[in-house]
ZAVEX-966858 format. One record per residue: residue in three letters; z, x, y of N, C-alpha, C in turn. Coordinates in pm, whole numbers, plus 50000, padded with zeros to 5 digits. Layout:
REM residues N
ALAZXYZXYZXY
...
END
This chain:
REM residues 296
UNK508949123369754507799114369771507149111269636
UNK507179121269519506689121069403507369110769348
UNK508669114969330509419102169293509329084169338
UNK509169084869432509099073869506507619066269487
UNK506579075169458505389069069371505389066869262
UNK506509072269172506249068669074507069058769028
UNK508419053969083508989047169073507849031169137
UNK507079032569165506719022669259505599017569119
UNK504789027269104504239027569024504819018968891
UNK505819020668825506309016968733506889003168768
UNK507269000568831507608985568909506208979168920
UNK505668981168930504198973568928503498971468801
UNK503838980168675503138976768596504318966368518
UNK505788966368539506668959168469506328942968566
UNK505708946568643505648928568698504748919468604
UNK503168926568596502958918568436503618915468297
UNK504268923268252504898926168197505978912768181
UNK506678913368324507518900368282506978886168317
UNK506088887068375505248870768402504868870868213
UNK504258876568124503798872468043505438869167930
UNK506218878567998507378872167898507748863767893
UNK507858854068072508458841868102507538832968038
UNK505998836568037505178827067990505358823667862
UNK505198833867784505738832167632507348824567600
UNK507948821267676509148815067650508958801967691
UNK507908795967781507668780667747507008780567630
UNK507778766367564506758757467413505468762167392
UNK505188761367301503548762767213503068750067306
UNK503378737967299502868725467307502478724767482
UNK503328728567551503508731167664502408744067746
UNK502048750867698501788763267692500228759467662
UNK499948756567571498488753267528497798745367604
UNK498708735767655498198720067744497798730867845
UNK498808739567941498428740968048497228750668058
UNK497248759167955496178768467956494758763167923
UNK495298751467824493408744167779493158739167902
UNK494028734467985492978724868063492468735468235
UNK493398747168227492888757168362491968761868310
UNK491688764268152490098771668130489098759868183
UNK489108746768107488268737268159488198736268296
UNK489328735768353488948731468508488238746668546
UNK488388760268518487408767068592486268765268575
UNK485638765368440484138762268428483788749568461
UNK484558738768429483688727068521483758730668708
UNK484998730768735484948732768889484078740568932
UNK483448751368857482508759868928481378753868931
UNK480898752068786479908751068758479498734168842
UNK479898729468840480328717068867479748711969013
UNK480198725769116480158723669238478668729369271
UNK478238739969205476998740969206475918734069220
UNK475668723969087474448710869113474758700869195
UNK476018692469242476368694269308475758695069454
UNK476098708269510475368712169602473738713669625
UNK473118715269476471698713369472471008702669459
UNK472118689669468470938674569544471198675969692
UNK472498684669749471838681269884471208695969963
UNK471288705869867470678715769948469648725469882
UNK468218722169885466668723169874467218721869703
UNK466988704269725467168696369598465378696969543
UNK464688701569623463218703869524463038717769456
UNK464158721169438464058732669335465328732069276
UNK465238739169161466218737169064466788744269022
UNK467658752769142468088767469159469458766169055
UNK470068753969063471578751068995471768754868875
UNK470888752968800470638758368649470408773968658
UNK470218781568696470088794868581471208800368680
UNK471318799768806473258801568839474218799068765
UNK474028786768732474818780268671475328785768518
UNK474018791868431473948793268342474868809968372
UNK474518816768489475048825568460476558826768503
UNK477228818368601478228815568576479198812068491
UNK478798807768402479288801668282479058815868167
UNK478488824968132478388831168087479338842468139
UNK479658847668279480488855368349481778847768317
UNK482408835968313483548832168265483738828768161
UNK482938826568064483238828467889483538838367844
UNK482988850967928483358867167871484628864767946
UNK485198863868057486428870368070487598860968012
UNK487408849467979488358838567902487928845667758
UNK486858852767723487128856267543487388871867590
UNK488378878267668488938888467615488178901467725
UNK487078895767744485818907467755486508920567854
UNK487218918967969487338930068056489038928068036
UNK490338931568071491358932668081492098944967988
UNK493078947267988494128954067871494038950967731
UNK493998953767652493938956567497494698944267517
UNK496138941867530496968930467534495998915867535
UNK495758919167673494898907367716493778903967673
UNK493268912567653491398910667566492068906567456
UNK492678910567359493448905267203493898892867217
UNK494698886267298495448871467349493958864367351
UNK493698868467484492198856067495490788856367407
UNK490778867467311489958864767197490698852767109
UNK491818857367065492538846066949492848832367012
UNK492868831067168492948820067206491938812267212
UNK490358817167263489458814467240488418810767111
UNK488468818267036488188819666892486928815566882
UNK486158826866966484988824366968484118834666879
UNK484348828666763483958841666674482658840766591
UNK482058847066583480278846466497480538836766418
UNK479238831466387479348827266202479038833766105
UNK479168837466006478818848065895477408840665852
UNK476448852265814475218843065724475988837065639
UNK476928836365511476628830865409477408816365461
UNK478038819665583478728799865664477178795765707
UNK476528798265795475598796165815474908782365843
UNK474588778165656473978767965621475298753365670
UNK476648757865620477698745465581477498745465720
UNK477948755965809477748750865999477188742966032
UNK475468748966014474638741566059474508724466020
UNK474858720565894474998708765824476138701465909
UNK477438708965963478338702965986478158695466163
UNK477648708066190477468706266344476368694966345
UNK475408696666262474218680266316474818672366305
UNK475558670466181476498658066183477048655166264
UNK477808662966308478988654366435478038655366560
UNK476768662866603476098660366713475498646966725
UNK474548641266536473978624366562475338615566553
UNK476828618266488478138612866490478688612366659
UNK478018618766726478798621366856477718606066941
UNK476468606766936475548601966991475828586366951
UNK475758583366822475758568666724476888561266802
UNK478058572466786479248565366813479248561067010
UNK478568569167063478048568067199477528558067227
UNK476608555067147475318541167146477138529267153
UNK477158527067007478318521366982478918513467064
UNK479828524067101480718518867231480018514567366
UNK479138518967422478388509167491478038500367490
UNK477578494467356477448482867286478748470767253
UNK479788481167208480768466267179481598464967302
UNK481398476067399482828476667531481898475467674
UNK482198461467790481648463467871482038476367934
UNK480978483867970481738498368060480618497468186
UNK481188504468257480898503368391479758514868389
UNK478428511768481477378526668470478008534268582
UNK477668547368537478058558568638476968554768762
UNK477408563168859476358559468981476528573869048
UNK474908580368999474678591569050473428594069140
UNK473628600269245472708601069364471218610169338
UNK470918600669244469538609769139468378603969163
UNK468218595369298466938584669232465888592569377
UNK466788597969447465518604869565465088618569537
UNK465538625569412465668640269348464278634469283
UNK463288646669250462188653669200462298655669046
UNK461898647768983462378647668817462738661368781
UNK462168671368827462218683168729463748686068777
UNK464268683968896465788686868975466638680368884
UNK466648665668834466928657368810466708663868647
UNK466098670068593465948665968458467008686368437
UNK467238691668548467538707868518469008705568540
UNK469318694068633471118693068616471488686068526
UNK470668676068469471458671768324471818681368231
UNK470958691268202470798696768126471998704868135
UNK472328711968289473598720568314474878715068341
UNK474648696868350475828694668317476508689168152
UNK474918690268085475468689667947476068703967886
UNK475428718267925476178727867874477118731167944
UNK477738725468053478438728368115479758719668044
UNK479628707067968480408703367941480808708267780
UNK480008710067772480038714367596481168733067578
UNK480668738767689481258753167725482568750467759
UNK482948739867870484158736767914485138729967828
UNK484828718567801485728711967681486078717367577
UNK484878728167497485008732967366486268744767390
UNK485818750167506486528764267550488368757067569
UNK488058747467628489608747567675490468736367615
UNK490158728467541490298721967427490358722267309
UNK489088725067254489398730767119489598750967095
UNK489308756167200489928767967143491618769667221
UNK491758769967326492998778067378493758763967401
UNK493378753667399494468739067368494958743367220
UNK493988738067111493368735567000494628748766907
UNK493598760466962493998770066871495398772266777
UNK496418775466923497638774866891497848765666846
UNK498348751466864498718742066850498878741566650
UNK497118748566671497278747366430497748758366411
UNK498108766066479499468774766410501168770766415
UNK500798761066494502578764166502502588747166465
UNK501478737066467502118722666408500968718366312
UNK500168727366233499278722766213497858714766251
UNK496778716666138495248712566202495618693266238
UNK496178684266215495738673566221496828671966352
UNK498218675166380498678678666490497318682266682
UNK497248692766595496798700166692495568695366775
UNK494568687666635493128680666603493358671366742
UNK494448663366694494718649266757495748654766911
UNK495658660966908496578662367086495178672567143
UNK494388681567113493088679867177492288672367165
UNK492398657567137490998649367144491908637567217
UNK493638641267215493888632267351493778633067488
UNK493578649767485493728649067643492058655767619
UNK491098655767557489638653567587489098639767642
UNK489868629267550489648612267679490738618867788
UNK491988623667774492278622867976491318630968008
UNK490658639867989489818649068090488508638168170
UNK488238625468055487348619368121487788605768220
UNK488918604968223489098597568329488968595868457
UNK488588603268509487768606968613486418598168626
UNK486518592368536484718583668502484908572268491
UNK484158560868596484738549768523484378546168385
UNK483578549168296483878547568170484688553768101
UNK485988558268157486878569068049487708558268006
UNK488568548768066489518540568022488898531367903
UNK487678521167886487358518967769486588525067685
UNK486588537167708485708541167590487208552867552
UNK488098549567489489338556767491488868557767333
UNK488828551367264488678549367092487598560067082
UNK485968562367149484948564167111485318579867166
UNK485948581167238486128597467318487178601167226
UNK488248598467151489058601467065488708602866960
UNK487618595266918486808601966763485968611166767
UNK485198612266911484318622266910485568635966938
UNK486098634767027487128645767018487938650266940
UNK487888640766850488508648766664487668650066573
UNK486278648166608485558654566525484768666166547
UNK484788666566682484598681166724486098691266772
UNK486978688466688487808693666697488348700066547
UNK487828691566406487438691266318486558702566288
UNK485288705266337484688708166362484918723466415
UNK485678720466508486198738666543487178745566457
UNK488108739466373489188737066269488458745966153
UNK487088739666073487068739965936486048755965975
UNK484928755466089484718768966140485028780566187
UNK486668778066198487358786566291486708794166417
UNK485758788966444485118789166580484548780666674
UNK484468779866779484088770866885482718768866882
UNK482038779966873480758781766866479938768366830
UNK480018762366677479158751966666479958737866675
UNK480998737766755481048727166821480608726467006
UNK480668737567063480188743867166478188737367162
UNK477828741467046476358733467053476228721767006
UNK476898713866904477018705066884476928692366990
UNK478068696867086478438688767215477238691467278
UNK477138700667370476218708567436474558699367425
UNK474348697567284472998692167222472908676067250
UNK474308669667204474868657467209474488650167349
UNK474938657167433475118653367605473728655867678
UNK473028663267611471448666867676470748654867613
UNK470978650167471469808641067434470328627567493
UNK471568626967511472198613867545471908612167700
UNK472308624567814471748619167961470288621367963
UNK470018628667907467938630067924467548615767848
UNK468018609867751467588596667698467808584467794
UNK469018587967871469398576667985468418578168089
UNK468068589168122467398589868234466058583668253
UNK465938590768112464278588368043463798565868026
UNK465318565068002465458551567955465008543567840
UNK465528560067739465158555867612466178557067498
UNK467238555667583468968554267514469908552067591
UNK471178553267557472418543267585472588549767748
UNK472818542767826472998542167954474178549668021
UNK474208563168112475548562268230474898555768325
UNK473898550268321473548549868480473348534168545
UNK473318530268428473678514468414473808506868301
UNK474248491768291475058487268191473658483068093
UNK474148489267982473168484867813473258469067808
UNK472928463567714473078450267658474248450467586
UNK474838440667617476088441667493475758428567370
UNK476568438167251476328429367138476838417167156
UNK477858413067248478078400067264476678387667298
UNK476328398367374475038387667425473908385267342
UNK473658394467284472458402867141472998397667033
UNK474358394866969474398390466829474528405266740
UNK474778404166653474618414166506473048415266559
UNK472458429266554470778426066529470278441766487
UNK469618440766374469128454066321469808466266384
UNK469428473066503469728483366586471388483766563
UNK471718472766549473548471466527473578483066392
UNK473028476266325473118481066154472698496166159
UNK471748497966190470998513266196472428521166252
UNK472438517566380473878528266442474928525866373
UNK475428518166306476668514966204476658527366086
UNK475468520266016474978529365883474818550465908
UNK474758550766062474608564666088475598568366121
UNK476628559066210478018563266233478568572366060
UNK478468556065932479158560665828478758576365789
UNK477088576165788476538588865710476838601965769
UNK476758601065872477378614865962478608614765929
UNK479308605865969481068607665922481368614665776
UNK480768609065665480888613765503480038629565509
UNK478408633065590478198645365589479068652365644
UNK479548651165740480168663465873481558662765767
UNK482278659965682483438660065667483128668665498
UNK482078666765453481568673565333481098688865356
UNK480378685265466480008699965533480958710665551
UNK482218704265663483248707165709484168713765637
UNK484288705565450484918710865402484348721865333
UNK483158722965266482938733265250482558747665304
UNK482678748065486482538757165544484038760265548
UNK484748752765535486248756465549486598761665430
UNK486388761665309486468770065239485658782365209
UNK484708785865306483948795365313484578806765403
UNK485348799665541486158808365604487048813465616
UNK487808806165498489038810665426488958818865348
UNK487838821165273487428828465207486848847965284
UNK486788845665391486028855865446486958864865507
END
């Protein structure tokens, strides 16, 4: 009988064992796709279904958010490593690469990340402006502002946690080891526009979701961490739907003016001139935090 437990025993621990071998024998390229986008789909799907459920059930409180928040915190630890086997905690740290910033990165971070957060926004305005896009249509107008103003908010960190996590780290990561950063840059900021197709604004705003997704991919590259593209985004998506809502910036919820109809007119120039300046900071920044982490 001793025998027979232990033989059983040992058959059970060789079954992980060979699922992770078979796994490791599909492609890098292959391999990364499928894993970036099951991290994303868990934290959006969860988090997702939550608010969600809190316009139609006691939508005068705004229970969705700090669930939410802690959901998302319970699956960032176990996607960075936190509970499993030495094996496994080691894999999904390096896949994740969710690693501190050092004080002396610090400053270049912080410089790099505003940049691509007003670069993320400008270029947002932007494309609303030169591409008719269709407004989202969300069931927000019988919700209690404060309901209304606590799920933007959780679906902006919700998106910033999800995309960063499963895109630029465990898409992202590998990919600049085995084909390089501008490889790797550019096949997570392609399938960051497929992730938004789901929207009717994902198909024309394909250009404006592909720059923002290589520059926060950029961004996770020259930091070797997710982290301040994680707030970057995160910051990006709160001022951009709280500004829509508010109706004191570029619109999901219905269609902006387009420059066709408006002409060239100041506001053109301002978002042009900020597109350039963020683009030349975040890439100055970028580089010199990237030589800071190379260094460390």
């Amino acid at each position: 009988m001793q025998t027979t437990s232990v033989e059983h025993t040992e058959s059970n621990e060789q079954e992980p064992a060979k699922v992770v071998k078979y796994w490791r024998r599909i492609p890098v390229l292959l391999r990364s796709i499928i894993s970036g986008f099951a991290v994303f789909f868990v934290f959006q799907a969860g988090a997702g279904a939550l608010f969600l459920t809190n316009m139609k059930v006691l939508p005068n409180i705004p229970w969705s958010l700090p669930i939410g928040l802690a959901y998302l915190w319970l699956v960032f630890q176990f996607f960075n490593g936190r509970w499993g086997s030495a094996r496994f905690s080691r894999d999904c740290r390096q896949s994740m690469r969710a690693r501190f910033i050092n004080p002396g990165e610090r400053l270049s971070a912080f410089g790099a990340g505003l940049s691509v957060m007003v670069f993320f926004i400008a270029t947002t305005i932007m494309s609303y402006r030169l591409v008719v896009i269709a407004g989202e249509e969300l069931p927000i107008d019988q919700l209690p502002w404060w309901t209304v103003y606590s799920i933007l908010i959780l679906v902006s960190i919700v998106a910033g946690v999800a995309e960063e996590s499963g895109f630029r780290g465990y898409m992202q990561g590998p990919l600049e080891k085995r084909y390089g950063p501008v490889a790797a840059i550019s096949v997570g900021a392609l399938f960051f526009w497929l992730a938004h197709l789901n929207h009717a604004n994902g198909v024309p705003r394909f250009a404006a979701l592909f720059i923002m997704g290589a520059s926060l991919g950029a961004l996770a590259w020259s930091a070797r961490s997710i982290y301040p593209a994680i707030i970057a985004h995160a910051s990006a998506d709160t001022l951009i739907f709280l500004g829509s809502v508010s109706e004191i910036g570029p619109d999901y919820f219905w269609a902006p003016e387009q420059l066709s109809e408006t002409g060239i007119d100041g506001f053109f120039w301002v978002v042009l001139i900020t597109i350039l300046v963020t683009g030349f900071s975040g890439a100055f920044f970028m580089r010199k935090l990237r030589r800071l982490t190379a260094e460390d």
